[in-house]
N, C-alpha and C positions, 0 to 999 in steps of 0.2 A: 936263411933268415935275412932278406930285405928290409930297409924303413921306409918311410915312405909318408906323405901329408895329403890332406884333401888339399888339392888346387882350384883354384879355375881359372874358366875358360872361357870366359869372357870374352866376347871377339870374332868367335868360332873356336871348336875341337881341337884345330889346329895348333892353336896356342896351347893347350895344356902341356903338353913334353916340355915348350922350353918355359913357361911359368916352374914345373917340376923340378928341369936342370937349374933355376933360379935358386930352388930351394935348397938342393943340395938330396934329393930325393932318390934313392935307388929305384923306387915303385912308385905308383901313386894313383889317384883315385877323382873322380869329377862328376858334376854334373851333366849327362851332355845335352840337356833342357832346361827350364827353368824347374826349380826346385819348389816354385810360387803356383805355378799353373800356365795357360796358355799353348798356344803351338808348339811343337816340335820344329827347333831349327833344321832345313834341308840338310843331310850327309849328301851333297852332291860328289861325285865323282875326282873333282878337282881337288874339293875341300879332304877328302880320304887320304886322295895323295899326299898329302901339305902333312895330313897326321901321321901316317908309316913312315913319312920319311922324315920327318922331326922326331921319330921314336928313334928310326934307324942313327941319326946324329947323335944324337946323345945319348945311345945302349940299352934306351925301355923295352924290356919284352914284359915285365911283368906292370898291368895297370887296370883299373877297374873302374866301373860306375856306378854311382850314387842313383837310386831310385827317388822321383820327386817327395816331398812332405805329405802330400794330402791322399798317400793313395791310404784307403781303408776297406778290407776284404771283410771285414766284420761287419758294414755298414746294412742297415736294414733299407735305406734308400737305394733302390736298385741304376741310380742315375749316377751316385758315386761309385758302387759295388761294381758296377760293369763298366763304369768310364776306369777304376782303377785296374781291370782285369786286359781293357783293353791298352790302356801306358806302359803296363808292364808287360807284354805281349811287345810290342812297339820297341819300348828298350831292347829288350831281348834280342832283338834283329838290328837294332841300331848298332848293340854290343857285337854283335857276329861282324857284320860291316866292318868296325874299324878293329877289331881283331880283341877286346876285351876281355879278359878271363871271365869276370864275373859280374852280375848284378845284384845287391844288396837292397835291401828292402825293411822298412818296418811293416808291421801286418795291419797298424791301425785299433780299433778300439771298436768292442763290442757295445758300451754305454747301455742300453737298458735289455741288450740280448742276455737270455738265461745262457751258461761259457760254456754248457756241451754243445749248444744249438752253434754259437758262435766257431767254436772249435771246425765244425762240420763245415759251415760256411766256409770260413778261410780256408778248408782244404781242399772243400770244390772250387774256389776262385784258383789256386794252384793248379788244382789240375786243367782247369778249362786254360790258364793261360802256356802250359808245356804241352798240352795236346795239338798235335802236328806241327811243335816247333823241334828243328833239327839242327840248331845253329851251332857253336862252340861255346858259346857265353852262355854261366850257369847259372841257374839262379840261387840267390843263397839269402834265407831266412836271417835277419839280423834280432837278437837279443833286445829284447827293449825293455826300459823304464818309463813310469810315469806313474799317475794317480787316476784312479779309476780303471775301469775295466782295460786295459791297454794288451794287448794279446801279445802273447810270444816272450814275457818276461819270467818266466820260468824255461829250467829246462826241463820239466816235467810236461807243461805245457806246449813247450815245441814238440816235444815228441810224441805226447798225443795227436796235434797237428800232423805230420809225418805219418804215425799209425792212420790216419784218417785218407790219407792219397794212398792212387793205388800205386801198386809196383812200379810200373812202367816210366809215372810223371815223378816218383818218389827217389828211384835213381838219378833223377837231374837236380836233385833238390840237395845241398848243402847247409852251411849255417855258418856265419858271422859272429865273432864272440865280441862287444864293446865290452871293454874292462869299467867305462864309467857306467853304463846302462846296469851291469851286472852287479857290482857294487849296491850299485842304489837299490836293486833288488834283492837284496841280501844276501848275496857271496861273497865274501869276507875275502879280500886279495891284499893284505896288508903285510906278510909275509912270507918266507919259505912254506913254512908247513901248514897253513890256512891257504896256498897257492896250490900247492899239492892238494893238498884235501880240495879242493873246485872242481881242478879236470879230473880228478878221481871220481865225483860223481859227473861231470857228464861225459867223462867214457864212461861209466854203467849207466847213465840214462841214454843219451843221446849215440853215443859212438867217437871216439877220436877221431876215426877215417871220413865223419862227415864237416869236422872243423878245416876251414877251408881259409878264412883270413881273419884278423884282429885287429878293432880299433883299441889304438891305446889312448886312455885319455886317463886323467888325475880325474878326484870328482869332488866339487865344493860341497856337495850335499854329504850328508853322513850315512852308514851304514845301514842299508834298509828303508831308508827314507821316500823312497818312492818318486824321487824330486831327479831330471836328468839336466845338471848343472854340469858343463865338460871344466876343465881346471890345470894347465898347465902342469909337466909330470915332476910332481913333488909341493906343489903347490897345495894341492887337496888332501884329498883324507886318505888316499891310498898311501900314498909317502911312497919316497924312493926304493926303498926295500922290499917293494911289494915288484913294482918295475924291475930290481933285477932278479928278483927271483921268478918272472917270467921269461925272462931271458935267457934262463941259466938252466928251463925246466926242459929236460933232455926233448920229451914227447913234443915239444915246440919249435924244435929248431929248423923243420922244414917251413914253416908258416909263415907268412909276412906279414909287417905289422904296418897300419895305416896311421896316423896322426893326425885328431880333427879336435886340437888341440885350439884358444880363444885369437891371438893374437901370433901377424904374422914374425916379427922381432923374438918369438916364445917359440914360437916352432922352429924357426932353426936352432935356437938352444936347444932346443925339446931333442931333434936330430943329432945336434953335435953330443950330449949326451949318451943319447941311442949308441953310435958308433963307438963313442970312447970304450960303454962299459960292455958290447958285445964282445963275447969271448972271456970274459973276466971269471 
C-alpha cells in the first residue's frame, strides 16, 4: 500500500517525479496531455530519458495517468465517440512509453441514449481501443459520479459494461475505485462496517482481482447525491473513520491509493496523515 497525489506536469513529463518527490509521494499519477483538449505534447526520446531517470532518482516504479475530461464513449456524436476512442488508444501507448502501470478513465455520459444501447456503445469503444494494443499500460475503467445519465457509476453498471467486451480486450480491462465518486453514488464509506459491506459487493459484482488502484478523496457532497465535489480527507462527509477503515481493510493492502484531494498545502497533510495512520 503506497500514497500517492495527482501531480503535474507542467513543463514536460519530465517534471512529474520531482513535482511527486515535492510532495512527499510514494506513487503518483498525471496528466500527460492536456486534460482541456488540444495536442498531444511529443514523448521525444530525450524527454523519456529525463522521465526514467527522474523516477530512477527518486525510487518511482509505481505511477499512472489521468485520462483527459472530455473523453465520452457514450456520445452519439460519432466526432467525440471516435476522437475519444482514438486519445485513449494514444495514451495507452504514450503510457507503455514511459513505463506507466495504468490509464484511468471516466466513460462519459449517455444523455439522451436509451443505458442498454449506451452500455453497448461504451463497450465497443473499449474494445476497439485494446484491439491490437500490446503495451504494458492497462486500461482501467474509473467509478464515476455526477447527474444525469453519467456511465460507470454503479458497480452493477460497470460490470454490465465488462459483460459487454469480449474476452480478449476484457482481460486488459481493470477498474478504479474513487471513494468520493462512489460516495456520491451511494456507497456508504463512513465506517468499518458500511466499508466492509462496499467491497463485499463489488467482490460479488465486479471481482476484487479487477480493483486495480484508489483515489481517496473526502466528499463535500452528501450521500448519494449525485454531486462529485472532491473534499480534503476528514473534511467532508466521509470523515476520517471511513479513511481508516479503508486502510485497515485487509483485501486492500496490496492496492495504492492516489490523492486528488482540492489544495496543494491539504495534500501533504492529506499524505502526512495517510503515513501516520498506515499500519495502525
Amino acid at each position: 500500500m503506497l500514497f500517492g497525489t495527482h501531480i503535474s506536469a507542467a513543463g514536460g513529463v519530465d517534471k512529474a517525479p520531482i513535482n511527486a518527490h515535492k510532495f512527499l509521494c510514494e506513487c503518483y499519477q498525471f496528466f500527460s496531455r492536456s486534460p482541456q483538449g488540444g495536442k498531444a505534447p511529443e514523448l521525444s526520446a530525450e524527454i523519456i530519458k529525463k522521465f526514467k531517470a527522474n523516477n530512477k532518482k527518486f525510487g518511482f516504479k509505481d505511477f499512472y495517468i489521468h485520462a483527459p475530461y472530455y473523453i465520452n464513449l457514450a456520445s452519439l456524436d460519432n466526432k467525440i465517440y471516435y476522437g475519444s476512442i482514438s486519445v485513449l488508444k494514444e495514451e495507452l501507448e504514450r503510457g507503455s512509453l514511459l513505463g506507466a502501470q495504468y490509464l484511468m478513465t471516466h466513460l462519459g455520459s449517455a444523455k439522451e441514449m436509451e443505458t442498454t444501447l449506451a452500455i453497448k456503445k461504451v463497450a465497443l469503444g473499449i474494445e476497439k481501443i485494446l484491439t491490437g494494443y500490446n503495451g504494458k499500460t492497462e486500461f482501467l475503467i474509473e467509478i464515476s459520479a455526477g447527474a444525469g445519465k453519467i456511465m460507470g457509476d454503479s458497480f452493477e453498471e460497470i460490470k454490465l459494461i465488462l459483460d459487454n467486451i469480449n474476452l480478449a480486450a476484457r482481460k486488459k480491462v481493470g477498474v478504479c475505485f474513487d471513494t468520493a465518486h462512489a460516495f456520491a453514488s451511494g456507497y456508504d464509506l463512513r465506517d468499518k462496517k458500511t466499508v466492509t459491506k462496499v467491497f463485499d459487493v463489488f467482490d460479488k459484482t465486479i471481482g476484487l482481482k479487477k480493483l486495480k488502484l484508489i483515489h481517496l478523496n473526502d466528499s463535500k457532497a452528501g450521500l448519494g447525491s449525485h454531486t462529485d465535489r472532491h473534499a480534503h480527507l476528514g473534511d467532508g462527509q466521509i470523515g476520517l473513520a471511513g479513511f481508516k477503515a479503508l486502510l485497515a481493510d485487509k483485501r486492500l493492502q496490496k492496492i495504492n491509493f492516489i490523492l486528488e484531494t482540492p489544495t496543494e498545502a491539504g495534500m501533504l497533510k492529506d499524505i502526512e496523515w495517510l503515513k501516520k495512520t498506515r499500519g495502525i
